[in-house]
SEMIMAR-633132 format. One record per residue (C-alpha): x, z, y; residue number from 1; residue in three letters. Coordinates in nm, 2 decimals, decimal comma. Example, Ala and Ser with C-alpha at 12.3 -4.5 7.8 and 13.67 -1.06 7.14 Angstrom:
! SEMIMAR-633132
X  Z  Y  resi  resn
1,23  0,78  -0,45  1  ALA $
1,37  0,71  -0,11  2  SER $
! end
This chain:
! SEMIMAR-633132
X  Z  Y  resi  resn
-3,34  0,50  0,67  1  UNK $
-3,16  0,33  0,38  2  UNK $
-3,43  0,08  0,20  3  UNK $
-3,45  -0,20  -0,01  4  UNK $
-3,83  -0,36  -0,06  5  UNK $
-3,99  -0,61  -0,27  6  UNK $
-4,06  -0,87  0,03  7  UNK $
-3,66  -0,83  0,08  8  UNK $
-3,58  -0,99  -0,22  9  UNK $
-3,82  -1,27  -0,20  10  UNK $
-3,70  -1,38  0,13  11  UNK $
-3,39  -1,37  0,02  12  UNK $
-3,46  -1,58  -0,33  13  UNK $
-3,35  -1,29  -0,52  14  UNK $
-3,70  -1,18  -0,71  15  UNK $
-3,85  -1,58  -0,70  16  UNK $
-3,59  -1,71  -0,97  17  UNK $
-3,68  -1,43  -1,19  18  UNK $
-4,02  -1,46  -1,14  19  UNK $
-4,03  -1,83  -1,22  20  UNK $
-3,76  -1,85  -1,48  21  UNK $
-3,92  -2,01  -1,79  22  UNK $
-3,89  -1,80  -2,10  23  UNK $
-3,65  -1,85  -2,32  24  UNK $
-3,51  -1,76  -2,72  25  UNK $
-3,83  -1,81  -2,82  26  UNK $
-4,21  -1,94  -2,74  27  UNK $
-4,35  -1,88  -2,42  28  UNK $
-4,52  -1,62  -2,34  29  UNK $
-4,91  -1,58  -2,24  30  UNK $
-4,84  -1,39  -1,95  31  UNK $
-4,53  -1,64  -1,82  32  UNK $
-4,50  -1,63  -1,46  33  UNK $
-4,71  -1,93  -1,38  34  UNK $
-5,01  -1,85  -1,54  35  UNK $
-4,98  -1,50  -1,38  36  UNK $
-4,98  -1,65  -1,03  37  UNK $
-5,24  -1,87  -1,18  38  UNK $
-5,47  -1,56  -1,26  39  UNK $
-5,38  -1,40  -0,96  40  UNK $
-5,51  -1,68  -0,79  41  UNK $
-5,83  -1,69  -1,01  42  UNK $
-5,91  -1,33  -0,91  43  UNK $
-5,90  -1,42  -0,54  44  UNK $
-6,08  -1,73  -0,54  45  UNK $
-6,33  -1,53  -0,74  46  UNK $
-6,67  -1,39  -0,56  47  UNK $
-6,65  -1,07  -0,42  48  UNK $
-6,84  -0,80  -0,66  49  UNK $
-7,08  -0,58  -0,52  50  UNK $
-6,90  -0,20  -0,46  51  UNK $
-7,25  -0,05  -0,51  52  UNK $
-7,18  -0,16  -0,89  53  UNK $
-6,87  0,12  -0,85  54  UNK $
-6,64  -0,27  -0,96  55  UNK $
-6,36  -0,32  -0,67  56  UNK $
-6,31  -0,73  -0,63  57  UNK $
-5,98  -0,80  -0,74  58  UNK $
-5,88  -0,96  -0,41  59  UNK $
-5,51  -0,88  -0,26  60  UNK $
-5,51  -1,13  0,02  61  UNK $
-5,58  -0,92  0,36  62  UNK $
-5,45  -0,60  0,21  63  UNK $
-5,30  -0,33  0,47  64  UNK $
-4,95  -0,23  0,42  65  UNK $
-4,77  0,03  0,63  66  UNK $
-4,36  -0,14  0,70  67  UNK $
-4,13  0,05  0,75  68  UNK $
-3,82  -0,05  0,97  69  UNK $
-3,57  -0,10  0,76  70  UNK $
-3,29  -0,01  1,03  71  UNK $
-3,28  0,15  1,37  72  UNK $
-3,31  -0,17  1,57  73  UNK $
-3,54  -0,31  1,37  74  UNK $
-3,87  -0,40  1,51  75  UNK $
-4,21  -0,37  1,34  76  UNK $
-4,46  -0,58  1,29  77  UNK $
-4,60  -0,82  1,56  78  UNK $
-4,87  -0,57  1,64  79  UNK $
-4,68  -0,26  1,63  80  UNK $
-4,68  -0,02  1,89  81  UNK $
-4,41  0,26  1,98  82  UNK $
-4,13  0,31  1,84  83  UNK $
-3,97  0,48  1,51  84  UNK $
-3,68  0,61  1,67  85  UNK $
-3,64  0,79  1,98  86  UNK $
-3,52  0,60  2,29  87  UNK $
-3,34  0,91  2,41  88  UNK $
-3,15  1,21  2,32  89  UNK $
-3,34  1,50  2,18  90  UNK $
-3,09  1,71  2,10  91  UNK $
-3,06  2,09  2,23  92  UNK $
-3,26  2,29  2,52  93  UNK $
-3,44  2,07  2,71  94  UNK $
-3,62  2,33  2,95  95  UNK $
-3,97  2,19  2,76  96  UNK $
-4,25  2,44  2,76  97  UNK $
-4,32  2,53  2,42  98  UNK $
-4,66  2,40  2,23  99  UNK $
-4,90  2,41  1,92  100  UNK $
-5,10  2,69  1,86  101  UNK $
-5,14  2,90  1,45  102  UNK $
-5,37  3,18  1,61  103  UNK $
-5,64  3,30  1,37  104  UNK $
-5,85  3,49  1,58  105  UNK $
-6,11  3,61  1,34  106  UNK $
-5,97  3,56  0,97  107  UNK $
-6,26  3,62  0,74  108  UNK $
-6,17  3,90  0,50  109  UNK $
-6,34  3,98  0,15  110  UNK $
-6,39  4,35  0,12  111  UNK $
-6,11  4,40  -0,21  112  UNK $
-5,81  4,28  0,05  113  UNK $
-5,90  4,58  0,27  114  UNK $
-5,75  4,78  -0,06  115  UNK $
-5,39  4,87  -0,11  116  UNK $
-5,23  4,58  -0,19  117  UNK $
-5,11  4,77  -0,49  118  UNK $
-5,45  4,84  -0,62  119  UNK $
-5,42  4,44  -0,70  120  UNK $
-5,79  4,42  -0,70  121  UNK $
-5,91  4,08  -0,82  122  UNK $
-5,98  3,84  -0,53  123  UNK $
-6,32  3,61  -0,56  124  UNK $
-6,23  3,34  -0,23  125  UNK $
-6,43  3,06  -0,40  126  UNK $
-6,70  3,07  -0,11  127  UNK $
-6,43  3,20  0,18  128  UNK $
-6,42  2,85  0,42  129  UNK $
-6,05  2,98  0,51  130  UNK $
-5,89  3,17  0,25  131  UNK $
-5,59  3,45  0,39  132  UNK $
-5,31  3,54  0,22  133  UNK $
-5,38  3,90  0,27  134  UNK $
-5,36  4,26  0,05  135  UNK $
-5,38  4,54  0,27  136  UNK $
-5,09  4,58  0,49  137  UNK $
-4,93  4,30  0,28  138  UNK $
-4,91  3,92  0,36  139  UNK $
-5,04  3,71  0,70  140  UNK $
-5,32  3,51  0,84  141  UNK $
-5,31  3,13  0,73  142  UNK $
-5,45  2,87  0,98  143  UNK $
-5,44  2,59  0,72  144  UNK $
-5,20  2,37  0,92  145  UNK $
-5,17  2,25  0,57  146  UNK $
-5,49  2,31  0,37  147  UNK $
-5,36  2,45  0,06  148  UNK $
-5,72  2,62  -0,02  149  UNK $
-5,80  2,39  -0,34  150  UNK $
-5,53  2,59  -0,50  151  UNK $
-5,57  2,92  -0,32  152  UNK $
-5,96  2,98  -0,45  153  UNK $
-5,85  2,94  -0,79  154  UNK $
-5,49  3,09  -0,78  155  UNK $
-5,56  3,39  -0,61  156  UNK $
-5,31  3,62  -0,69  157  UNK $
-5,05  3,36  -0,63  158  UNK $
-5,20  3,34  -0,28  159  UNK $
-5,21  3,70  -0,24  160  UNK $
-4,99  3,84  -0,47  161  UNK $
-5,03  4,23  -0,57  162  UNK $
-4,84  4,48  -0,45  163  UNK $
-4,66  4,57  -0,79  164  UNK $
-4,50  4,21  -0,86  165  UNK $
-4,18  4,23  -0,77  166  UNK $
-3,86  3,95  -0,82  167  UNK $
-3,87  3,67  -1,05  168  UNK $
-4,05  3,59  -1,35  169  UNK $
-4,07  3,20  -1,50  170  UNK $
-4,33  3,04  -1,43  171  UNK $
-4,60  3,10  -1,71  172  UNK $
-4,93  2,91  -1,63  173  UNK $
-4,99  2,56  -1,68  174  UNK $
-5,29  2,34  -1,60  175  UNK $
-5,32  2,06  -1,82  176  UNK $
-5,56  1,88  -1,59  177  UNK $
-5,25  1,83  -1,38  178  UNK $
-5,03  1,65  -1,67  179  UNK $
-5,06  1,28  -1,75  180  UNK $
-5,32  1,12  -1,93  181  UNK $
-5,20  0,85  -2,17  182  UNK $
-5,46  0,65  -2,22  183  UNK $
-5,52  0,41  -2,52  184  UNK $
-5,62  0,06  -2,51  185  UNK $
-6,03  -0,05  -2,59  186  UNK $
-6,12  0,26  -2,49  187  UNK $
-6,01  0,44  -2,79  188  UNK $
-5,95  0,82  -2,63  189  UNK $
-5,66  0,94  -2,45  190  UNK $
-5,39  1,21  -2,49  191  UNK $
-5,18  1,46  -2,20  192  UNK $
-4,91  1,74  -2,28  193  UNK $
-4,76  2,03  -2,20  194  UNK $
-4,38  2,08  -2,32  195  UNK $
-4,07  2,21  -2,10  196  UNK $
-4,11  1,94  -1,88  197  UNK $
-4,37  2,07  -1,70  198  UNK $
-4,35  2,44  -1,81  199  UNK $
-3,99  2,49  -1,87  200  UNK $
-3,99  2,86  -2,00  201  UNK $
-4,21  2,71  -2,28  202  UNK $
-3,90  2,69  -2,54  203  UNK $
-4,10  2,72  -2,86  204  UNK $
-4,41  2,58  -2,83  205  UNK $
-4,59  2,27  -2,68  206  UNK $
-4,91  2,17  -2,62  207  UNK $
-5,18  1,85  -2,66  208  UNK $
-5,50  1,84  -2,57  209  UNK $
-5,65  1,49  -2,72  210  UNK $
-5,94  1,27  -2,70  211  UNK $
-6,11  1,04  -2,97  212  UNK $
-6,34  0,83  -2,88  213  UNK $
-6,58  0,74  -3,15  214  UNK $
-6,45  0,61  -3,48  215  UNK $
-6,10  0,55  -3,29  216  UNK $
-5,80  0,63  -3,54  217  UNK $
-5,48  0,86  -3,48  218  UNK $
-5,20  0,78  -3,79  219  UNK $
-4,83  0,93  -3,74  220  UNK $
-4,59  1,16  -3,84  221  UNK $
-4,34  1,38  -3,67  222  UNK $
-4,06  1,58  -3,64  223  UNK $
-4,22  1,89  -3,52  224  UNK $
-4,50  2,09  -3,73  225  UNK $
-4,85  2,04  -3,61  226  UNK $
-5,13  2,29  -3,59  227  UNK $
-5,49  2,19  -3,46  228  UNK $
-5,81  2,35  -3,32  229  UNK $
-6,09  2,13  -3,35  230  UNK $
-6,23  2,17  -2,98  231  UNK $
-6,58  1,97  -2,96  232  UNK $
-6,69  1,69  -3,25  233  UNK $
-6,57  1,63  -3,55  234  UNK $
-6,29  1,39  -3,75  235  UNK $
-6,17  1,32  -4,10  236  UNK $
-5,83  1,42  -4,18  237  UNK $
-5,62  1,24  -4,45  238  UNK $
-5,24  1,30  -4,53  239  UNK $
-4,99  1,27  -4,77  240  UNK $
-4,71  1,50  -4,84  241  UNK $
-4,33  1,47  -5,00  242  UNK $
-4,57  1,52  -5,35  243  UNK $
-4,74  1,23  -5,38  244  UNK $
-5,04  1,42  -5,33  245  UNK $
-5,30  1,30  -5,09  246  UNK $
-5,52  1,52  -4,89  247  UNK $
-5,89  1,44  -4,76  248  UNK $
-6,14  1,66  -4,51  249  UNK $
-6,33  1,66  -4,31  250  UNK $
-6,32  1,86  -3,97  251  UNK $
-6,61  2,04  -3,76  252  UNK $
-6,56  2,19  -3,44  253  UNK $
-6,40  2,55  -3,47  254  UNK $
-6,18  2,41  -3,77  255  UNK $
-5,82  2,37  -3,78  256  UNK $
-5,54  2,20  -3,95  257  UNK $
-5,19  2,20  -4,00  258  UNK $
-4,93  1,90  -4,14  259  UNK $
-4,61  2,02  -4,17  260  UNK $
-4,26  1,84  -4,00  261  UNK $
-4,28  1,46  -4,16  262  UNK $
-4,60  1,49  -4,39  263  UNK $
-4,76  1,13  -4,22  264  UNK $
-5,09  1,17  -4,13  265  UNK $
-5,48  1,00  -3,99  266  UNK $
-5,72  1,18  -3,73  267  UNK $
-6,04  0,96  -3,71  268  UNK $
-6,32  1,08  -3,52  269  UNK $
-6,69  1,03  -3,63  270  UNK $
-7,01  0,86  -3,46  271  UNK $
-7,00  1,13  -3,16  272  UNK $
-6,61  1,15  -3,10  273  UNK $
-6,42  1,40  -3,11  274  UNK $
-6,17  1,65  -2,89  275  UNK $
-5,92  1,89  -2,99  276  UNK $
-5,63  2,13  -2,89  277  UNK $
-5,25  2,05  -3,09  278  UNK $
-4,99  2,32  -3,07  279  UNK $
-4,65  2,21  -3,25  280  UNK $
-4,38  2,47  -3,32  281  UNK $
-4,14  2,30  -3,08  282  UNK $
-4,13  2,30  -2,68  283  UNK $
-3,96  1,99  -2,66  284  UNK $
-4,24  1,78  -2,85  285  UNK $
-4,38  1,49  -2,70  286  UNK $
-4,64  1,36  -2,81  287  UNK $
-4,43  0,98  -2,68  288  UNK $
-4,19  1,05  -2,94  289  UNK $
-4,41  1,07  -3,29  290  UNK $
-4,36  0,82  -3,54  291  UNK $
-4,60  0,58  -3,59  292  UNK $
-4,66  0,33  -3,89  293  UNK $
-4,71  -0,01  -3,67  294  UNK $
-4,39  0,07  -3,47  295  UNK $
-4,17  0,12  -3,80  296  UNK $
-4,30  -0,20  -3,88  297  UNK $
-4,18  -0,39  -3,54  298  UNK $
-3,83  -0,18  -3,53  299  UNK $
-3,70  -0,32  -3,91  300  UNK $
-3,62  -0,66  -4,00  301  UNK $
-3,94  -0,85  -4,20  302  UNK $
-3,72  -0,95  -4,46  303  UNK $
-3,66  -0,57  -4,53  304  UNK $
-4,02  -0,51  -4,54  305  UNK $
-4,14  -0,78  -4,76  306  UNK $
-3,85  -0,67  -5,03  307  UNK $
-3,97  -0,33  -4,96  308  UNK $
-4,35  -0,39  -5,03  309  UNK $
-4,23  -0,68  -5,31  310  UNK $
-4,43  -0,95  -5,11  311  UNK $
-4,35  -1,24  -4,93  312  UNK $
-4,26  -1,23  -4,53  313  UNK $
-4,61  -1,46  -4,49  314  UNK $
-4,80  -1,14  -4,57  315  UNK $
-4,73  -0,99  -4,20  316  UNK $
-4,76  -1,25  -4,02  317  UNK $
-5,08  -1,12  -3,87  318  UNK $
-4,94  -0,73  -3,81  319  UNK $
-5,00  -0,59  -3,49  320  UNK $
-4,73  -0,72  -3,20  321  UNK $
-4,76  -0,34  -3,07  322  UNK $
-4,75  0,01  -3,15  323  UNK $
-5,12  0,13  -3,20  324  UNK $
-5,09  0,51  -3,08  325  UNK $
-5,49  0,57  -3,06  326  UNK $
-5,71  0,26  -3,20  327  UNK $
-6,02  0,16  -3,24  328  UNK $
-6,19  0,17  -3,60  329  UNK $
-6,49  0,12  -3,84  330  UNK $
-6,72  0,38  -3,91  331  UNK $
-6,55  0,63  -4,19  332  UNK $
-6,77  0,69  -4,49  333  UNK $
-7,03  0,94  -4,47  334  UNK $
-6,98  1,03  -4,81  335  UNK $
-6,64  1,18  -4,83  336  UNK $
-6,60  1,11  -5,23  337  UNK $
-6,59  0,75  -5,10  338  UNK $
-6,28  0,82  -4,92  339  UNK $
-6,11  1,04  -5,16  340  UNK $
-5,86  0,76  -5,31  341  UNK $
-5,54  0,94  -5,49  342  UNK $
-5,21  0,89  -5,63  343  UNK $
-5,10  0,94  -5,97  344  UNK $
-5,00  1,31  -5,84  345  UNK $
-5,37  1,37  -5,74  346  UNK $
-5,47  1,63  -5,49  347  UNK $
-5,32  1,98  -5,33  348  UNK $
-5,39  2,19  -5,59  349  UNK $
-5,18  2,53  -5,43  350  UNK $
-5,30  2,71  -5,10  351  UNK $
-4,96  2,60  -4,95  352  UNK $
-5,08  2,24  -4,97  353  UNK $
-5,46  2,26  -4,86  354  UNK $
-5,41  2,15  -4,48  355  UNK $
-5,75  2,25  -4,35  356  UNK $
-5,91  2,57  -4,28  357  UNK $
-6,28  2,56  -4,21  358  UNK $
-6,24  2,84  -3,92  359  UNK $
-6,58  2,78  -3,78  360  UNK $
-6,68  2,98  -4,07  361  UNK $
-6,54  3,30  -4,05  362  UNK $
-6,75  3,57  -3,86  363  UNK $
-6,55  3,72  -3,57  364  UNK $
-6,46  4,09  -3,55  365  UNK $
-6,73  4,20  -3,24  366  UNK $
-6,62  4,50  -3,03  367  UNK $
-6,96  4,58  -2,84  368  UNK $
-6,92  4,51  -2,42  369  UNK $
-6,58  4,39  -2,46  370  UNK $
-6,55  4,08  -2,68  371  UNK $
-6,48  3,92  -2,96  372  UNK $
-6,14  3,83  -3,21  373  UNK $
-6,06  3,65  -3,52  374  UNK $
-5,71  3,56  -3,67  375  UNK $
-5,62  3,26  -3,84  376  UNK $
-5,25  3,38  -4,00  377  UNK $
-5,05  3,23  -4,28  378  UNK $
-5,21  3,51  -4,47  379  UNK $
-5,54  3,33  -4,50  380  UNK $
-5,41  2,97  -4,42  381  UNK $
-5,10  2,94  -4,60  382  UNK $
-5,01  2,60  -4,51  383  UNK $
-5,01  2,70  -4,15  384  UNK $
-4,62  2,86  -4,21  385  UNK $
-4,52  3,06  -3,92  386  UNK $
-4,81  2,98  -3,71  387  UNK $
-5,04  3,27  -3,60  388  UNK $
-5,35  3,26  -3,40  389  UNK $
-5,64  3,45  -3,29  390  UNK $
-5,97  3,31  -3,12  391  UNK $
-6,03  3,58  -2,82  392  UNK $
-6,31  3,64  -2,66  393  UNK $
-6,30  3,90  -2,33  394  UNK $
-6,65  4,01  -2,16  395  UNK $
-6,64  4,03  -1,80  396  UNK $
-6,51  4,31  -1,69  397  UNK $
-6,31  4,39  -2,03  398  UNK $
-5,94  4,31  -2,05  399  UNK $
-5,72  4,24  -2,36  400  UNK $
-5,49  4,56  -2,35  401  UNK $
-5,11  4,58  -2,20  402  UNK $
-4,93  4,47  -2,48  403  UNK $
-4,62  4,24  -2,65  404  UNK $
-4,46  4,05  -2,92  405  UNK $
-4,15  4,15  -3,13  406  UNK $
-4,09  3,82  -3,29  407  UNK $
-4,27  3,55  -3,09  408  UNK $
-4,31  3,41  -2,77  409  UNK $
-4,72  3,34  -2,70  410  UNK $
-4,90  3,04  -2,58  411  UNK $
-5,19  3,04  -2,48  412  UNK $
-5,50  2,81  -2,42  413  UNK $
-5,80  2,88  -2,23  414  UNK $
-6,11  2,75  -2,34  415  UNK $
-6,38  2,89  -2,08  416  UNK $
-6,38  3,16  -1,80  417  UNK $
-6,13  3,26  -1,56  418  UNK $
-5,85  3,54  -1,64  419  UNK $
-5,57  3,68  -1,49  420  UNK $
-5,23  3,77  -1,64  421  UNK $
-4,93  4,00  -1,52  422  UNK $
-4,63  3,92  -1,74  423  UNK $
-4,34  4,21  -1,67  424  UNK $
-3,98  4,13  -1,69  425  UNK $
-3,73  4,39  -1,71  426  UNK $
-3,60  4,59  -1,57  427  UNK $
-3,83  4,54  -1,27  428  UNK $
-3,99  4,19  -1,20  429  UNK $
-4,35  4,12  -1,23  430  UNK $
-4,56  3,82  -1,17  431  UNK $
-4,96  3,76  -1,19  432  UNK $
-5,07  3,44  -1,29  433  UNK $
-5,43  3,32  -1,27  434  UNK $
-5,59  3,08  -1,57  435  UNK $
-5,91  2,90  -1,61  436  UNK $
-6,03  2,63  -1,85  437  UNK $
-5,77  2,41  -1,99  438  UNK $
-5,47  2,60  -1,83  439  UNK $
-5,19  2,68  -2,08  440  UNK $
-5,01  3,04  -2,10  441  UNK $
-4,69  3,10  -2,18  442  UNK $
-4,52  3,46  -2,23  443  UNK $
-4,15  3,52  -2,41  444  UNK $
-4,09  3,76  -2,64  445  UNK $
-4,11  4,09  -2,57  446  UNK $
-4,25  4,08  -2,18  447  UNK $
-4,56  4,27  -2,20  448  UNK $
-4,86  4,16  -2,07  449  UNK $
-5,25  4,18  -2,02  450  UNK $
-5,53  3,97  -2,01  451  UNK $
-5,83  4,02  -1,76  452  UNK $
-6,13  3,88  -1,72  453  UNK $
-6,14  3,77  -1,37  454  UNK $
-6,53  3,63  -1,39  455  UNK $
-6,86  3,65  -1,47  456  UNK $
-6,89  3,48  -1,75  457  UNK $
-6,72  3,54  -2,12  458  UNK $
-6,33  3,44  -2,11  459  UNK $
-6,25  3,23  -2,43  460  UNK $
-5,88  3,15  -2,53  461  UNK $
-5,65  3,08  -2,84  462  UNK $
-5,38  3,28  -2,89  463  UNK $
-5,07  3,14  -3,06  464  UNK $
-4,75  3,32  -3,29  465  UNK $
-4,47  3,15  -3,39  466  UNK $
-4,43  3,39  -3,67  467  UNK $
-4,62  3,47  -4,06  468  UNK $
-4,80  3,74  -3,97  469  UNK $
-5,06  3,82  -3,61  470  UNK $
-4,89  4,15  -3,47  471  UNK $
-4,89  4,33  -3,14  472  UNK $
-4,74  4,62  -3,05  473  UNK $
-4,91  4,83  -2,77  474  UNK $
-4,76  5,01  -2,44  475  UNK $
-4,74  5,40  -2,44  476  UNK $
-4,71  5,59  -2,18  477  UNK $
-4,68  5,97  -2,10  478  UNK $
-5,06  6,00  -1,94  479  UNK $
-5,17  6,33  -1,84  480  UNK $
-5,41  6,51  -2,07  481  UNK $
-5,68  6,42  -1,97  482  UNK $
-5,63  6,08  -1,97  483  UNK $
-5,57  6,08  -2,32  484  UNK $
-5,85  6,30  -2,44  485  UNK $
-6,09  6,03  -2,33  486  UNK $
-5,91  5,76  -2,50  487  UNK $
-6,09  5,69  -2,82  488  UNK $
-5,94  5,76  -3,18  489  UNK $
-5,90  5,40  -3,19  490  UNK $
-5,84  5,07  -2,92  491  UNK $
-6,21  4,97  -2,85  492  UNK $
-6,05  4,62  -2,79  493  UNK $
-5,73  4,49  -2,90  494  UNK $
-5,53  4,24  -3,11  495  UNK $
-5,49  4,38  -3,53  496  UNK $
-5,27  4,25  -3,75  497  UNK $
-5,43  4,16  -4,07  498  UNK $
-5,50  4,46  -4,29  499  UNK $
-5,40  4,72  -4,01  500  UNK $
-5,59  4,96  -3,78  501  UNK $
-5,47  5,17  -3,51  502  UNK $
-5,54  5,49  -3,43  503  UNK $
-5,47  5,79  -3,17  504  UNK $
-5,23  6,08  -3,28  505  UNK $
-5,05  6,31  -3,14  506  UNK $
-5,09  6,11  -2,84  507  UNK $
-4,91  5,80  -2,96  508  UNK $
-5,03  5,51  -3,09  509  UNK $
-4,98  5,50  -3,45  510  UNK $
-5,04  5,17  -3,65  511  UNK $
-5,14  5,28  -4,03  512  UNK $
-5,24  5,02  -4,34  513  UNK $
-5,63  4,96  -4,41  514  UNK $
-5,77  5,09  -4,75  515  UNK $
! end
């Protein structure tokens, strides 16, 4: 086992020089080496706080380490017993009876796997102790020699996968309660991502899901576009754009927004906080890589600045000495007319301009027993170019219908409920993914694809485009008559494309303008 440690090098003298060595090209520092030993050392000598308080004392003195040998005759420590490596040959037949046992006598079955495994009945294993990775004839006991079942409950048809998926298809479900949370300093909120690092089929559109914690600020720019869904709370918005003209709103939850590539802009949440969903137009956003005001500041010569601003270097003497990604601030007006300072330029006066769209405000299209759908298209929110999205909501045991995209990949966020979706890849792969709140979808252009309502409760989820315009197009099939003489004249619940509705003819779906 090849290993270098930390002890290693402070035996040896390599790590003490550096951790001693005074600073230098310029004053010291507050957290010089000394003075961290120093605090250290503070901590220890402090008194032990009570665990009931949920505070852990910060004591390090006494702390159990697991060392490992660092070569094959190297011992352990003095109280070690046994030994890492073998003291004989293990190689080959050794005449050994064999051992362990992976019997599951009496695997506890729910009544859908006794179905054909192609049936793909949905799988409820959230009160099965021991969860079996079993359709049918299809799959095996599991005897949780490693327990897996904190994922198999909710990821059941992963677990046990239906009988139609077949091959290979990219991975399209992410949970963003498993990315990293970026957490800002004073308690100011908190950020985590989905791009193609984690989702790497994800080429054309990433995901944020960000916290404000009362009054805390947000101000940046960026590269990539940025639409917004205003999950829970409420925030001010301000920008301005390559006019001059500077934008004010405020934002309620249900509302979105959308600053195009560059246009810098502020997020600040009111007395309650705020939460909300960020989609950019770009899979390889991160949200590490936006441009922030306080870091321009550090990253160009104060001499630049002050000739810049026509003021003396004196006047920043007293910036921040660090990027502020997500601060703490004071209260916003409550009156908004108090905040509304503008250029010579003035406001947005053109719908291409006005970055908010009060989308808690529009009444949903209601399909009776299966759900709910409004669209939120540059059509009605031209600012939001090429960005499409509909607000979905499935009743259990409805379904969105088999469907895809001609000119967009979809992402998707889940809001509340459980689903299911079976994204096809020609000419003959398949793969079901299972969602829940907070997982992100992700389905390329042109793989059809349904989503099902897996629960029993109401499935809630934005839909996203990358294109002008929210269309679908639907999957037709030769059915036998009868089949098709109970479909009704048009889809009881689907995705329309402003100003169009669909209707049944001559047994094919037919998609013809609204008068």
């Amino acid at each position: 086992m090849s290993t270098l440690t930390m002890k290693q090098l402070v035996l040896f003298g390599l790590a003490s020089s550096c951790l001693a060595a005074p600073a230098r090209n310029g004053p010291a520092r507050s957290n010089s080496g000394k003075e961290h030993r120093n605090n250290i050392k503070a901590r220890q000598d402090a008194p032990a706080v009570n665990p009931a308080n949920n505070v852990w004392p910060g004591r390090t003195q006494g702390a159990i380490v697991l060392d490992m040998p660092t070569g094959v005759a190297a011992s352990g420590p003095p109280d070690a017993r046994g030994q890492a490596y073998p003291t004989s040959s293990l190689f080959g037949p050794n005449g050994l009876p064999v051992s362990g046992d992976a019997a599951v006598p009496s695997p506890t079955l729910i009544p859908e796997q006794h179905a054909d495994s192609k049936d793909g009945l949905i799988l409820d294993l959230q009160n099965v102790e021991n969860p079996q990775a079993i359709r049918g004839s299809s799959g095996g006991t599991h005897d949780e020699a490693v327990d897996t079942s904190r994922y198999d409950r909710d990821y059941t048809d992963i677990f046990a996968a239906p009988g139609t998926d077949s091959g290979s298809v990219d991975q399209a479900q992410w949970p963003l309660g498993l990315s990293h949370n970026r957490l800002a300093h004073g308690g100011a909120g908190w950020a985590r991502q989905q791009n193609v690092d984690v989702l790497p089929a994800a080429l054309e559109m990433a995901g944020v899901d960000m916290r404000l914690s009362p009054n805390a600020y947000r101000l940046h720019w960026h590269q990539a576009s940025e639409w917004s869904y205003m999950l829970n709370g409420s925030a001010r918005v301000t920008a301005v754009n390559e006019n001059g003209e500077s934008f004010v709103d405020d934002i309620s939850q249900g509302d979105l927004w959308f600053f195009p590539s560059g246009v810098p802009h502020s997020i600040q949440a009111f007395e309650d906080g705020c939460e909300f969903l960020l989609v950019f137009d770009d899979g390889y956003f991160s949200e590490d890589g936006t441009s922030l005001v306080t870091e321009m500041m550090l990253r160009n010569p104060l001499e630049v600045i002050a000739k810049d601003l026509q003021t003396d270097i004196s006047s920043f003497d007293d910036i921040p000495s660090d990027q502020l990604y997500i601060f703490e601030g004071t209260p916003a007006p409550t009156n908004i007319n108090e905040q509304k300072v503008t250029g010579p330029n003035g406001a947005p006066s053109i719908p291409a301009t006005q970055y908010s769209y009060h989308f808690s405000q529009q009444e949903p299209m209601v399909i009776p027993g299966a759900g709910s759908l409004k669209i939120a298209d540059p059509t009605v929110f031209p600012a939001a170019a090429d960005m499409s999205c509909a607000l979905v909501t499935i009743e259990p045991g409805a379904m969105r219908e088999l469907h895809w995209h001609l000119q967009s990949d979809e992402w998707n966020f889940f809001i509340s409920g459980t689903a299911r979706i079976t994204v096809y890849s020609p000419p003959s792969s398949s793969r079901t993914f299972d969602y829940g709140p907070g997982d992100v979808g992700y389905i390329p252009q042109t793989l059809s694809h349904y989503i099902e309502n897996t629960g029993d409760e109401p499935v809630v989820l934005l839909e996203m485009l990358k294109q002008p315009k929210f269309t679908v197009v639907k999957d037709t099939l030769s059915l036998p008559d009868t089949v098709l003489d109970n479909l009704p004249k048009y889809k009881p619940y689907s995705e329309f494309a402003s100003n169009t509705r669909v209707f049944m003819q001559d047994k094919r779906l037919t998609k013809f303008p609204s008068r």
